[in-house]
N, C-alpha and C positions, 0 to 999 in steps of 0.2 A: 135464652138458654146459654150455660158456660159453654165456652169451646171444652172447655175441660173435661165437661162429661159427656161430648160427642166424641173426642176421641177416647175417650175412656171404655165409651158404649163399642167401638170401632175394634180396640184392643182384646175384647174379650169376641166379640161377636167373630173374628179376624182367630183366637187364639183357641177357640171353640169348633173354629171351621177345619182348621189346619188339622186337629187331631182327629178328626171326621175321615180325612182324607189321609193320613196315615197309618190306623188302625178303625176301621170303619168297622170290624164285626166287636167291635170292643164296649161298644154299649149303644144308650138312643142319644142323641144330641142334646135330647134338657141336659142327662146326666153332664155331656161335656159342656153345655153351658155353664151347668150349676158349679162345677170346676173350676171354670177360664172364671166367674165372677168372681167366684173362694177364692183363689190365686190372686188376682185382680187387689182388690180389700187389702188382704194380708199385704201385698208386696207394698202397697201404698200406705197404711200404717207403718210397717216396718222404715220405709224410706223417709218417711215424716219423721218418726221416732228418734231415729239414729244419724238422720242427716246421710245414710249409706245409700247408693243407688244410684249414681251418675248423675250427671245434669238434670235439672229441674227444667222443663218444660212449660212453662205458664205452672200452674199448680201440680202436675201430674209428676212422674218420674219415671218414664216409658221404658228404661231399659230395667229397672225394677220390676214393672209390671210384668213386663215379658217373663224375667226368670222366674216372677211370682206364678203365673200361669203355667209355665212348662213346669214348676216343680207340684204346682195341686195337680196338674193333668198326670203326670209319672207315678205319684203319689195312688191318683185314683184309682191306676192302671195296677197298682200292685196290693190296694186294699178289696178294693170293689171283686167279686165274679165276676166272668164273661158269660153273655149271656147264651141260654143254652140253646141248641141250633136245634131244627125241627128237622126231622129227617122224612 
């Protein structure tokens, strides 16, 4: 297996957690998986594409990734409903 896509798997699983732990009534964790990976993709394409994203890391571009994940996760937070609380 690449290292690449162990920290790759690390970046999101890491980027997925964090939002857990800073808005935690804000949805289930697939949903901020399925985010941190979306983020994830895009910021890695984009960084490929444009050569834009800091340092290249073996294959990956981590400080890309990162903003790529905080802007799906932000992104989610302002498209998605909050889910509804049971009283």
């Amino acid at each position: 297996m690449s290292p690449a896509l162990i920290l790759g798997a690390l970046l999101v699983l890491i980027g997925a957690q964090v939002t857990r732990v800073v808005a935690p009534r804000q949805g289930s964790y697939v949903v901020a998986f399925v985010l941190a990976a979306a983020g994830f993709v895009a910021a890695e394409l984009f960084a490929i594409a444009t050569h834009i994203g800091g340092p290249g890391l073996g294959a990956l571009h981590p400080l890309a990734d990162v903003a790529g994940i905080a802007a799906a996760e932000l992104l989610g937070w302002a498209l998605l409903p909050a889910p509804r609380q049971r009283l």
